[in-house]
PDB file of N, CA, C, O and CB in Angstrom:
ATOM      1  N   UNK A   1       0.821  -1.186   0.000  1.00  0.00           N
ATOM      2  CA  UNK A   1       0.000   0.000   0.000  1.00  0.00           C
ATOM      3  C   UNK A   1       0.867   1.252   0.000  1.00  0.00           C
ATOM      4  O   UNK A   1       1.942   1.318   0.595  1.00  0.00           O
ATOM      5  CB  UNK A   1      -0.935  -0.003   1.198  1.00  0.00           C
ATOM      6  N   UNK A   2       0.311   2.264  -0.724  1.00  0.00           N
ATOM      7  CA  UNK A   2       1.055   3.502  -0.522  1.00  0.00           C
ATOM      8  C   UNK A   2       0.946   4.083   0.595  1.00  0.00           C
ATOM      9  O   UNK A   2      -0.174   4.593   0.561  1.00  0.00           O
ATOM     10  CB  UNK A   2       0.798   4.389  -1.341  1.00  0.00           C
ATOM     11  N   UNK A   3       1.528   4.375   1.788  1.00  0.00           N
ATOM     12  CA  UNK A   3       1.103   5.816   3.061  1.00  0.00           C
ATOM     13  C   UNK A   3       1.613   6.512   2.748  1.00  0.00           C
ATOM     14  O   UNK A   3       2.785   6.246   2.480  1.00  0.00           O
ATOM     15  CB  UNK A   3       1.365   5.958   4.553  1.00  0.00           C
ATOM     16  N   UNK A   4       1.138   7.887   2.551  1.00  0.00           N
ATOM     17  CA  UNK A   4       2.033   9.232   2.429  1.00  0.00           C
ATOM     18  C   UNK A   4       1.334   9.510   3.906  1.00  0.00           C
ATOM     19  O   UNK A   4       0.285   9.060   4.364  1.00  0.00           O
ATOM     20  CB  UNK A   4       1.742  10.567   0.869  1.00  0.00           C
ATOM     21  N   UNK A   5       2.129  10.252   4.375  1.00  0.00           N
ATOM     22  CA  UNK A   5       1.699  11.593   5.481  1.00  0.00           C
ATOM     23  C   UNK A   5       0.485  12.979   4.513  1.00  0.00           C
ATOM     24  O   UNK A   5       0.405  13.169   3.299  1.00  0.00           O
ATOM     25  CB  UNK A   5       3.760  12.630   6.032  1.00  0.00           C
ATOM     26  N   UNK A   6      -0.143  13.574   5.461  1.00  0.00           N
ATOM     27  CA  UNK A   6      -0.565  14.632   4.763  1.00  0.00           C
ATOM     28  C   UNK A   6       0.425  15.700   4.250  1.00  0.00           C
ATOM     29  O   UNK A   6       0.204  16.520   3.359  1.00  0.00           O
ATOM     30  CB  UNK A   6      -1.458  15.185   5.516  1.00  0.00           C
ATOM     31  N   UNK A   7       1.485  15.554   4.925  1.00  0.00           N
ATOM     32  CA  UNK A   7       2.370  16.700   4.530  1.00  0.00           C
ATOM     33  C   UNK A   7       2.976  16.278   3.283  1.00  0.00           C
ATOM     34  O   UNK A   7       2.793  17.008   2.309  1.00  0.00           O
ATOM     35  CB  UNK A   7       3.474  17.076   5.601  1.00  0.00           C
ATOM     36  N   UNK A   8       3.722  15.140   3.134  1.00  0.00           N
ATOM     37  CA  UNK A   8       3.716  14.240   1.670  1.00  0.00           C
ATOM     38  C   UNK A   8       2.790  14.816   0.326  1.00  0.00           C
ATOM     39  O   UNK A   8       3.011  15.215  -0.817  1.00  0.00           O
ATOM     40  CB  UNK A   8       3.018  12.632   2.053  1.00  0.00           C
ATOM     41  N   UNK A   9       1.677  14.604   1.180  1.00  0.00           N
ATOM     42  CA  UNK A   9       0.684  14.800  -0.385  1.00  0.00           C
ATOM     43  C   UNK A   9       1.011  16.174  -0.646  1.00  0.00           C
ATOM     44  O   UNK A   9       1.626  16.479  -1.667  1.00  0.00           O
ATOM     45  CB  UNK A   9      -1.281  14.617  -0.300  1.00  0.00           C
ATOM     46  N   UNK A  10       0.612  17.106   0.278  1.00  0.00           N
ATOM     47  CA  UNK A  10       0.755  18.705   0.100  1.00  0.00           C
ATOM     48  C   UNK A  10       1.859  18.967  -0.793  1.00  0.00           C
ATOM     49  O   UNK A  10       1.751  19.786  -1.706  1.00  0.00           O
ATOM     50  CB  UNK A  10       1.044  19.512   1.490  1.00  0.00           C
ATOM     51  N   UNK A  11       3.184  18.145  -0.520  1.00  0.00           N
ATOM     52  CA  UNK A  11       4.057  19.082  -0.935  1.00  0.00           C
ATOM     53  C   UNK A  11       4.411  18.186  -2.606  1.00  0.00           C
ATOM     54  O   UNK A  11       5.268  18.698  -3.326  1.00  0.00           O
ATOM     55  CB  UNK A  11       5.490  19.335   0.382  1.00  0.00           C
ATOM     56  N   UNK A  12       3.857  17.176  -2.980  1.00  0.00           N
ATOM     57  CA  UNK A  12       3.847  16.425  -3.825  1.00  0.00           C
ATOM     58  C   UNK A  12       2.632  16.848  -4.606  1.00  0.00           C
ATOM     59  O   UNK A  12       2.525  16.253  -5.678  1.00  0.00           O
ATOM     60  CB  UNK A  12       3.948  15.177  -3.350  1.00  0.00           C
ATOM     61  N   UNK A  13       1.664  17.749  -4.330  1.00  0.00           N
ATOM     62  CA  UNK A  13       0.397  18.748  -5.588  1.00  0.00           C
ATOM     63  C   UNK A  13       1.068  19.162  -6.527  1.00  0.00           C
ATOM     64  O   UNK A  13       2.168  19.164  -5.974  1.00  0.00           O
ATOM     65  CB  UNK A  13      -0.443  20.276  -5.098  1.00  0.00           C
ATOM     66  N   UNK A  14       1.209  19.434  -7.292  1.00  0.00           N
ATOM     67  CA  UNK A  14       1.493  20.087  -8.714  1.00  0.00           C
ATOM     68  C   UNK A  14       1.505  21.371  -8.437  1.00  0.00           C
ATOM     69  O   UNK A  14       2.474  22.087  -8.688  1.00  0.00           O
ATOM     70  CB  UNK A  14       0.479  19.819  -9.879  1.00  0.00           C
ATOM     71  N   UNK A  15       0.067  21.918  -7.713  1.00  0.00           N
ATOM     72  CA  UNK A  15      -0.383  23.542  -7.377  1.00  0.00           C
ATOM     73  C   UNK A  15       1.088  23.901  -6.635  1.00  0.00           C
ATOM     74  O   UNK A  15       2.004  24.671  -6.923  1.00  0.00           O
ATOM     75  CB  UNK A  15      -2.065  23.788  -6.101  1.00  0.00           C
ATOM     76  N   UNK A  16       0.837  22.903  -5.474  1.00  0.00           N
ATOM     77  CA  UNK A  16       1.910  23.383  -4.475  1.00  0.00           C
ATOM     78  C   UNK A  16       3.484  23.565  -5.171  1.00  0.00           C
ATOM     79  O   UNK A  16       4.319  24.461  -5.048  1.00  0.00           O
ATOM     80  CB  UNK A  16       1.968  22.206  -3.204  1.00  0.00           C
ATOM     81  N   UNK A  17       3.482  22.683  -5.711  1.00  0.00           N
ATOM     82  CA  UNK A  17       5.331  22.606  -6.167  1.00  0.00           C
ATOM     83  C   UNK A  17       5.502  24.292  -7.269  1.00  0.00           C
ATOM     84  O   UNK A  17       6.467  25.047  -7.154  1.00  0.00           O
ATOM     85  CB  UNK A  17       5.791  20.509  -7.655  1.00  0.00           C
ATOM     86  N   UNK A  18       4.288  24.540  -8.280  1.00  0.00           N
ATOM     87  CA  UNK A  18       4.317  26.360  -8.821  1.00  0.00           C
ATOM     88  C   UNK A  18       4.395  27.307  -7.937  1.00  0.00           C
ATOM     89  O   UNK A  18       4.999  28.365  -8.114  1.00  0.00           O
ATOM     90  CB  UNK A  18       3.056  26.922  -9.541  1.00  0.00           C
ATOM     91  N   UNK A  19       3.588  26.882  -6.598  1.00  0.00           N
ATOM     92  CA  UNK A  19       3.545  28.130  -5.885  1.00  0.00           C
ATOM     93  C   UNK A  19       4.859  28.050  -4.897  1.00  0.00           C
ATOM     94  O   UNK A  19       5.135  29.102  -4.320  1.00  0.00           O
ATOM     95  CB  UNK A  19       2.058  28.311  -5.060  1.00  0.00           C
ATOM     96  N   UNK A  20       5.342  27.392  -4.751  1.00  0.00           N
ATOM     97  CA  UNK A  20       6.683  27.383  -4.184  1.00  0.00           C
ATOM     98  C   UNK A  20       7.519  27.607  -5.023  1.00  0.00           C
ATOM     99  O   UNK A  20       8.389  28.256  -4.443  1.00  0.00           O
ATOM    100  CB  UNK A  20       7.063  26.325  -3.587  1.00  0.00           C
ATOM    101  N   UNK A  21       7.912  27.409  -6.478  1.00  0.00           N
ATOM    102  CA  UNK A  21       8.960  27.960  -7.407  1.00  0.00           C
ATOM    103  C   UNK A  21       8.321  29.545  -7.207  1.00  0.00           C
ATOM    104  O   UNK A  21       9.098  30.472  -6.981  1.00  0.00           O
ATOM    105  CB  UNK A  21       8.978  27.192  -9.217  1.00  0.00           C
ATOM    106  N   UNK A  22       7.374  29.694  -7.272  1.00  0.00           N
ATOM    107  CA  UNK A  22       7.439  31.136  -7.849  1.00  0.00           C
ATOM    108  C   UNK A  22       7.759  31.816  -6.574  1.00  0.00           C
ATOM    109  O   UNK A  22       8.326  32.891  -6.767  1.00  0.00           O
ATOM    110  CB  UNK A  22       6.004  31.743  -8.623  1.00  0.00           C
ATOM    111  N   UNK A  23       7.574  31.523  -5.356  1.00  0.00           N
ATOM    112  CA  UNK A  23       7.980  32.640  -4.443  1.00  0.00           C
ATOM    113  C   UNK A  23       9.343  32.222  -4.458  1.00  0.00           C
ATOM    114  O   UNK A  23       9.684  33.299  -3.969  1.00  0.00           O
ATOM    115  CB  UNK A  23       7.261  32.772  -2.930  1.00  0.00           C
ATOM    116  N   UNK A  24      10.539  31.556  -4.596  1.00  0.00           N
ATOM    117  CA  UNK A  24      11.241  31.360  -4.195  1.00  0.00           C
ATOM    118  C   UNK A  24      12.250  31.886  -5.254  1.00  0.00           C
ATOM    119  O   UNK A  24      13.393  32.252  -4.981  1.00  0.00           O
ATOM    120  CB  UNK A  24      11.095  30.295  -3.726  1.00  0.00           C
ATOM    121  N   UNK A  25      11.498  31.880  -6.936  1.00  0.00           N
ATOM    122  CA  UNK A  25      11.863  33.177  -7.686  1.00  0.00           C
ATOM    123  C   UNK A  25      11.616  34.352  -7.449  1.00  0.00           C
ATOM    124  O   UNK A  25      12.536  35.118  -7.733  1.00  0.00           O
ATOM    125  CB  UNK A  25      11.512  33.222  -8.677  1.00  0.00           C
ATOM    126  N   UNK A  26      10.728  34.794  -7.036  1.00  0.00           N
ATOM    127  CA  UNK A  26      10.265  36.150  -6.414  1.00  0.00           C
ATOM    128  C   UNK A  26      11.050  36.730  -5.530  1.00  0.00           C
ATOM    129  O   UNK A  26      11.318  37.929  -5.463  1.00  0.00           O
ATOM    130  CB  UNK A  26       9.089  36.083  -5.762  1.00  0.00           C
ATOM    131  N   UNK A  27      11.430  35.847  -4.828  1.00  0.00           N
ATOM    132  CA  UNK A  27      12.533  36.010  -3.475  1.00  0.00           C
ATOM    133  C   UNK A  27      14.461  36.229  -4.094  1.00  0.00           C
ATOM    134  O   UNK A  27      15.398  36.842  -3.582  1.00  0.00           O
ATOM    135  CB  UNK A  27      12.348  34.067  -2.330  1.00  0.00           C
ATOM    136  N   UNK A  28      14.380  35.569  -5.110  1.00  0.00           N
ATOM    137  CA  UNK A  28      15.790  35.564  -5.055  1.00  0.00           C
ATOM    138  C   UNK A  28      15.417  37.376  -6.193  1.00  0.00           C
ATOM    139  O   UNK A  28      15.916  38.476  -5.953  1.00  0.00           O
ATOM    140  CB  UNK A  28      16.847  33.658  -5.896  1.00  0.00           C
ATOM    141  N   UNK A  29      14.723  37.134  -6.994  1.00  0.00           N
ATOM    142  CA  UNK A  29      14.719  38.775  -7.420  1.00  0.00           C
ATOM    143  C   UNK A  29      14.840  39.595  -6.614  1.00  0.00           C
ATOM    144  O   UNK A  29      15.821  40.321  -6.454  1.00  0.00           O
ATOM    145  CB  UNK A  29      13.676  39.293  -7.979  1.00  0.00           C
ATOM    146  N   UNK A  30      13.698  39.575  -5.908  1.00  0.00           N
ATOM    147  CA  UNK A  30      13.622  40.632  -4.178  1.00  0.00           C
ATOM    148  C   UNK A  30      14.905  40.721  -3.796  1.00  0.00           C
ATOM    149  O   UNK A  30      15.185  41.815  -3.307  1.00  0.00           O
ATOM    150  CB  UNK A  30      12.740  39.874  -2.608  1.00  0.00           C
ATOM    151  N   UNK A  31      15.587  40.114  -3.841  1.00  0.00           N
ATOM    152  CA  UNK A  31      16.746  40.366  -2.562  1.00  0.00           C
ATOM    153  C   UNK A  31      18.022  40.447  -3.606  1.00  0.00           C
ATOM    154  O   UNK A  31      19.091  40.890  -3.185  1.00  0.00           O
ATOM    155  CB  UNK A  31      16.930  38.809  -1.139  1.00  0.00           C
ATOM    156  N   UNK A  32      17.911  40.081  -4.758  1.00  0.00           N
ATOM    157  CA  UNK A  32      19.192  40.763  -5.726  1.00  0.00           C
ATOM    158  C   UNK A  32      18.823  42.400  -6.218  1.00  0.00           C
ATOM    159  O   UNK A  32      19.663  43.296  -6.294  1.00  0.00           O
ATOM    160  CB  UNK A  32      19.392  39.690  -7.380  1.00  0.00           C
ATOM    161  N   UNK A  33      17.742  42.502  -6.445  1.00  0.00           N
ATOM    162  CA  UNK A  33      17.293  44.034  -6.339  1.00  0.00           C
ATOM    163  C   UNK A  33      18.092  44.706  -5.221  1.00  0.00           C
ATOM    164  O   UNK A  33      18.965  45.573  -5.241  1.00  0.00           O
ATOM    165  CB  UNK A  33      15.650  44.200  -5.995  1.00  0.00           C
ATOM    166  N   UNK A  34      17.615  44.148  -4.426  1.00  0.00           N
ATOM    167  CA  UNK A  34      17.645  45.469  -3.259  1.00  0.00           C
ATOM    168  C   UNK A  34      19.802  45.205  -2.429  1.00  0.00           C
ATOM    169  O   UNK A  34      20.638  45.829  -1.774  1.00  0.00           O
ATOM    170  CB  UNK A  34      15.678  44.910  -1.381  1.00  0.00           C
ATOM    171  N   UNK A  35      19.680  44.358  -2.871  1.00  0.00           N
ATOM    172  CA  UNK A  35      21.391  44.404  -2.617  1.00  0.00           C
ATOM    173  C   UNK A  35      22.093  44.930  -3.595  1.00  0.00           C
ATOM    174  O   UNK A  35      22.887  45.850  -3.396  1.00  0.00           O
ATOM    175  CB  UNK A  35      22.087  43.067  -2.451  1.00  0.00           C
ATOM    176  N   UNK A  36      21.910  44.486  -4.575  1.00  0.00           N
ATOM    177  CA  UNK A  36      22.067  45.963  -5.803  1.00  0.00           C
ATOM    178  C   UNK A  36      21.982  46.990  -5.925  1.00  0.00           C
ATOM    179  O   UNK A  36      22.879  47.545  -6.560  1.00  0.00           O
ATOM    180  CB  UNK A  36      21.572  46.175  -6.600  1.00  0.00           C
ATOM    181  N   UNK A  37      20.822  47.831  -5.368  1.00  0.00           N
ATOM    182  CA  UNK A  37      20.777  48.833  -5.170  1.00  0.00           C
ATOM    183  C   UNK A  37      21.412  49.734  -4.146  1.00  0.00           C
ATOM    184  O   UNK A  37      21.984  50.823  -4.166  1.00  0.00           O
ATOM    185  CB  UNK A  37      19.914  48.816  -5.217  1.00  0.00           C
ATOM    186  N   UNK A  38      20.955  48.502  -2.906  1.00  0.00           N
ATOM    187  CA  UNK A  38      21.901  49.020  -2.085  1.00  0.00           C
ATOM    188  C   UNK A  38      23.559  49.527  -1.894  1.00  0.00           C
ATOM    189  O   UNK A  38      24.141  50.169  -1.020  1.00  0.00           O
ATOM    190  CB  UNK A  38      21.727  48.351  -1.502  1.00  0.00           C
ATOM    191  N   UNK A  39      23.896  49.021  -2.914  1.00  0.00           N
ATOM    192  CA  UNK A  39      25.706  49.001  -2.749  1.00  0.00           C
ATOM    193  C   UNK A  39      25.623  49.837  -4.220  1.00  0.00           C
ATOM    194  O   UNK A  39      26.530  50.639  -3.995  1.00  0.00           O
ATOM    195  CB  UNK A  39      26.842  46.994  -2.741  1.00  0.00           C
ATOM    196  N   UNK A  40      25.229  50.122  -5.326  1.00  0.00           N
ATOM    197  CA  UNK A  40      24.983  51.078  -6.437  1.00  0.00           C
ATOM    198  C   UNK A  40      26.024  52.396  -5.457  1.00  0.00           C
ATOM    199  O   UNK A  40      26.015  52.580  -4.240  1.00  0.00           O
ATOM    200  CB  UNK A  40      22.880  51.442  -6.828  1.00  0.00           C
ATOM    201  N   UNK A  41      26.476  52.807  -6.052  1.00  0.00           N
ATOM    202  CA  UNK A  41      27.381  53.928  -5.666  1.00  0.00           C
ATOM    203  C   UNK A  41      27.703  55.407  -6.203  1.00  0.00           C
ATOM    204  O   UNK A  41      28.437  56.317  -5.819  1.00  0.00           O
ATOM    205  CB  UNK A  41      28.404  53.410  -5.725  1.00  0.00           C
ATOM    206  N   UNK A  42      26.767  55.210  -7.322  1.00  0.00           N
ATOM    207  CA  UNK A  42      26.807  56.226  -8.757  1.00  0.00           C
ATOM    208  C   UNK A  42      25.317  56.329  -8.404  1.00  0.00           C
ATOM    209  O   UNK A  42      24.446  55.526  -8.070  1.00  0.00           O
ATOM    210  CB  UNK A  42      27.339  55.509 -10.647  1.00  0.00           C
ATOM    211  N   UNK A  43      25.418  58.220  -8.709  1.00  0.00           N
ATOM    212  CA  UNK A  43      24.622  58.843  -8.166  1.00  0.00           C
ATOM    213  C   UNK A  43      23.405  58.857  -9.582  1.00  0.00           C
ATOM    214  O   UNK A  43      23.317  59.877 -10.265  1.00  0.00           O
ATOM    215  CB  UNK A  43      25.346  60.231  -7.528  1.00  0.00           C
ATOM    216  N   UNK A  44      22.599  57.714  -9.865  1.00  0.00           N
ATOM    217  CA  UNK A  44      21.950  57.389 -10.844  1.00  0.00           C
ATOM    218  C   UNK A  44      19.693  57.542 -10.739  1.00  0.00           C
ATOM    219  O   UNK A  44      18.909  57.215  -9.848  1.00  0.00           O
ATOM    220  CB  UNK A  44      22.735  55.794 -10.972  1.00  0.00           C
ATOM    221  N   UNK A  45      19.521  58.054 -11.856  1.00  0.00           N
ATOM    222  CA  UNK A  45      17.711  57.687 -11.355  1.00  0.00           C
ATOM    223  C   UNK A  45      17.181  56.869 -10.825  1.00  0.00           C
ATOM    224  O   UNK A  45      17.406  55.914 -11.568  1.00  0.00           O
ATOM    225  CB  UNK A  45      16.844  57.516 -12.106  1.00  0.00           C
ATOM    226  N   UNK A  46      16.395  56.383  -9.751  1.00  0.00           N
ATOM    227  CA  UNK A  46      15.574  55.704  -9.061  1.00  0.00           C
ATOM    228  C   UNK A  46      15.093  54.596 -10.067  1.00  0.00           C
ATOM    229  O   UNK A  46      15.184  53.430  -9.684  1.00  0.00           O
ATOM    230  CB  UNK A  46      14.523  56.591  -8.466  1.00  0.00           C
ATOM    231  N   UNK A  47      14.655  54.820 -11.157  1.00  0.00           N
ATOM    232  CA  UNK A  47      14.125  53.848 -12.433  1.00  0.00           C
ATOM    233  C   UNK A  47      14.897  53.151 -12.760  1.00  0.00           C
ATOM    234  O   UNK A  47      14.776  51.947 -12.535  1.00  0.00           O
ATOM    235  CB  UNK A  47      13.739  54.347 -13.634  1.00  0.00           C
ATOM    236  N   UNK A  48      16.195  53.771 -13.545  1.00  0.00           N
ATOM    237  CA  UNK A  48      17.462  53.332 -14.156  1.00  0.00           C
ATOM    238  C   UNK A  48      17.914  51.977 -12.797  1.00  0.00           C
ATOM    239  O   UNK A  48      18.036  50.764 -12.971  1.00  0.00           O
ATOM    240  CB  UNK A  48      18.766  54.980 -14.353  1.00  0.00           C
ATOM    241  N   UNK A  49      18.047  52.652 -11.716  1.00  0.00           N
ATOM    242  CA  UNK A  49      18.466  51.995 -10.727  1.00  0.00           C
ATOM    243  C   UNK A  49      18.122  50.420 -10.374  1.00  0.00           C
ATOM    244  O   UNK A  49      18.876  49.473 -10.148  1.00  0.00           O
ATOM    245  CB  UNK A  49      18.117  52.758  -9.839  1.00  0.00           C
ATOM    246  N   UNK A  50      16.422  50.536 -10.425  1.00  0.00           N
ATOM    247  CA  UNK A  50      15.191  49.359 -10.686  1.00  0.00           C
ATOM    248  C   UNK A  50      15.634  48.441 -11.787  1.00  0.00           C
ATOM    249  O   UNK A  50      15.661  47.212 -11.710  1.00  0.00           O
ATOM    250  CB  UNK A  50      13.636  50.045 -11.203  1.00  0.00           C
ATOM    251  N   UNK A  51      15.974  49.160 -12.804  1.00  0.00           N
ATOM    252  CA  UNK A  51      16.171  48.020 -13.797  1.00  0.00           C
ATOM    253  C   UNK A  51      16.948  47.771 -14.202  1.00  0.00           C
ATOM    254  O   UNK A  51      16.767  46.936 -15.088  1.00  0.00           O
ATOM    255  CB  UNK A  51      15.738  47.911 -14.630  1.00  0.00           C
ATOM    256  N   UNK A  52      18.417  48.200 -13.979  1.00  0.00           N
ATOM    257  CA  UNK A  52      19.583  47.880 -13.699  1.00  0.00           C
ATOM    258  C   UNK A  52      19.564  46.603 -12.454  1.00  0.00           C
ATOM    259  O   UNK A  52      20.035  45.526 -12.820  1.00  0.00           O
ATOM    260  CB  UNK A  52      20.278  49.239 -13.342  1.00  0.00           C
ATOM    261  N   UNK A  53      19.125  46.679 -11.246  1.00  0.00           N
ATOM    262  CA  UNK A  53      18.861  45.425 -10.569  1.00  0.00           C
ATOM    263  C   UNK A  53      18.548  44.078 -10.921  1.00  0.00           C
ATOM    264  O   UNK A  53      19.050  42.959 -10.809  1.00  0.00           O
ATOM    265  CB  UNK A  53      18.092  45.619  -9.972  1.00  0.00           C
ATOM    266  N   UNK A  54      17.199  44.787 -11.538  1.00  0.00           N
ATOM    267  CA  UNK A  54      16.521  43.355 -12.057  1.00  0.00           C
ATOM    268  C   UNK A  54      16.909  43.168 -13.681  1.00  0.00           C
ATOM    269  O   UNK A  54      16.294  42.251 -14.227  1.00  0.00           O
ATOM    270  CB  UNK A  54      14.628  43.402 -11.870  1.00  0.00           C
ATOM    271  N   UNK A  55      17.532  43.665 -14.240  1.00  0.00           N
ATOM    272  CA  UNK A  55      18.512  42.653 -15.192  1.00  0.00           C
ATOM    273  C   UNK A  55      19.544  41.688 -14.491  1.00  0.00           C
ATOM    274  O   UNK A  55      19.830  40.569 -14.917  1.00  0.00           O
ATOM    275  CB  UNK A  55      19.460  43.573 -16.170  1.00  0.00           C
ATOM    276  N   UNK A  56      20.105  42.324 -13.264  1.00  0.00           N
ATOM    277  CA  UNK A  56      21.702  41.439 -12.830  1.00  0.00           C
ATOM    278  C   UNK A  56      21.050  40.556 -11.769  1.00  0.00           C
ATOM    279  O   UNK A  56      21.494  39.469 -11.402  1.00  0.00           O
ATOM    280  CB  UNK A  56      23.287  42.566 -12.000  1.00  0.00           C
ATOM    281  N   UNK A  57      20.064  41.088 -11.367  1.00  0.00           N
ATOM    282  CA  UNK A  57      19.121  39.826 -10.309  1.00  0.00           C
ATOM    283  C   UNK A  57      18.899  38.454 -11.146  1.00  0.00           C
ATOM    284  O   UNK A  57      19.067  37.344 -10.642  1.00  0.00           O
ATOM    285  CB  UNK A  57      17.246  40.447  -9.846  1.00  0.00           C
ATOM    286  N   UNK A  58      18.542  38.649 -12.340  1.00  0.00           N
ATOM    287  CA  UNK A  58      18.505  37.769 -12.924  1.00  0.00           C
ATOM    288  C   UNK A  58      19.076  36.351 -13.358  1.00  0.00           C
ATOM    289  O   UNK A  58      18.712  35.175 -13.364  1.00  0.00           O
ATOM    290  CB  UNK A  58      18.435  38.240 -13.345  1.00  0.00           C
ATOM    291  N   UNK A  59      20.211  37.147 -13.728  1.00  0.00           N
ATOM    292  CA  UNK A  59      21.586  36.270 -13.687  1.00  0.00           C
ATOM    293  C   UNK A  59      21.854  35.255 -12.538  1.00  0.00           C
ATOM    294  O   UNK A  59      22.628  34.304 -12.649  1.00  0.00           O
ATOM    295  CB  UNK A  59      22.786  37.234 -13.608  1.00  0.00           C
ATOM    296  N   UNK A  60      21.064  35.584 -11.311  1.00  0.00           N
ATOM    297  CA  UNK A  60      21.253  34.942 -10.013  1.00  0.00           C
ATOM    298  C   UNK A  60      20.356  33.626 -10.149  1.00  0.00           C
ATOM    299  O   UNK A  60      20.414  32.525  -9.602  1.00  0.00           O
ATOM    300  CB  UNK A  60      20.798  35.952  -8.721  1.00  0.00           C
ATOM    301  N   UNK A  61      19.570  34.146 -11.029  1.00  0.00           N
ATOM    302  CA  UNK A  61      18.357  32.590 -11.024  1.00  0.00           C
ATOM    303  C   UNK A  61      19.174  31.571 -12.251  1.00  0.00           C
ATOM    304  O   UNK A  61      18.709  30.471 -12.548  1.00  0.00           O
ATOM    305  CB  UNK A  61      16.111  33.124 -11.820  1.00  0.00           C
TER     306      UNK A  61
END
């Protein structure tokens, strides 16, 4: 017979396994953004700044 635990099944859904990639992409963007920005040193636009991040955040995934 198969036993899974309930926690087994949960994390073995299909739903569940997208919604865990995507925050965990979401997260590594989030936090290459903002360490990027943070250490940016050149006195540059707020925008420019944004998407300068999230091009090199990228690279991280």
């Amino acid at each position: 017979m198969d036993k899974k635990n309930i926690g087994q099944k949960i994390l073995h859904f299909p739903l569940t396994k997208i919604i865990i990639g995507l925050i965990v992409c979401g997260g590594v963007v989030g936090v290459g953004q903002a360490l990027i920005q943070k250490h940016w040193t050149y006195h540059i636009d707020k925008d420019l700044k944004s998407l300068i991040g999230g091009i090199l955040s990228q690279y991280l995934l």
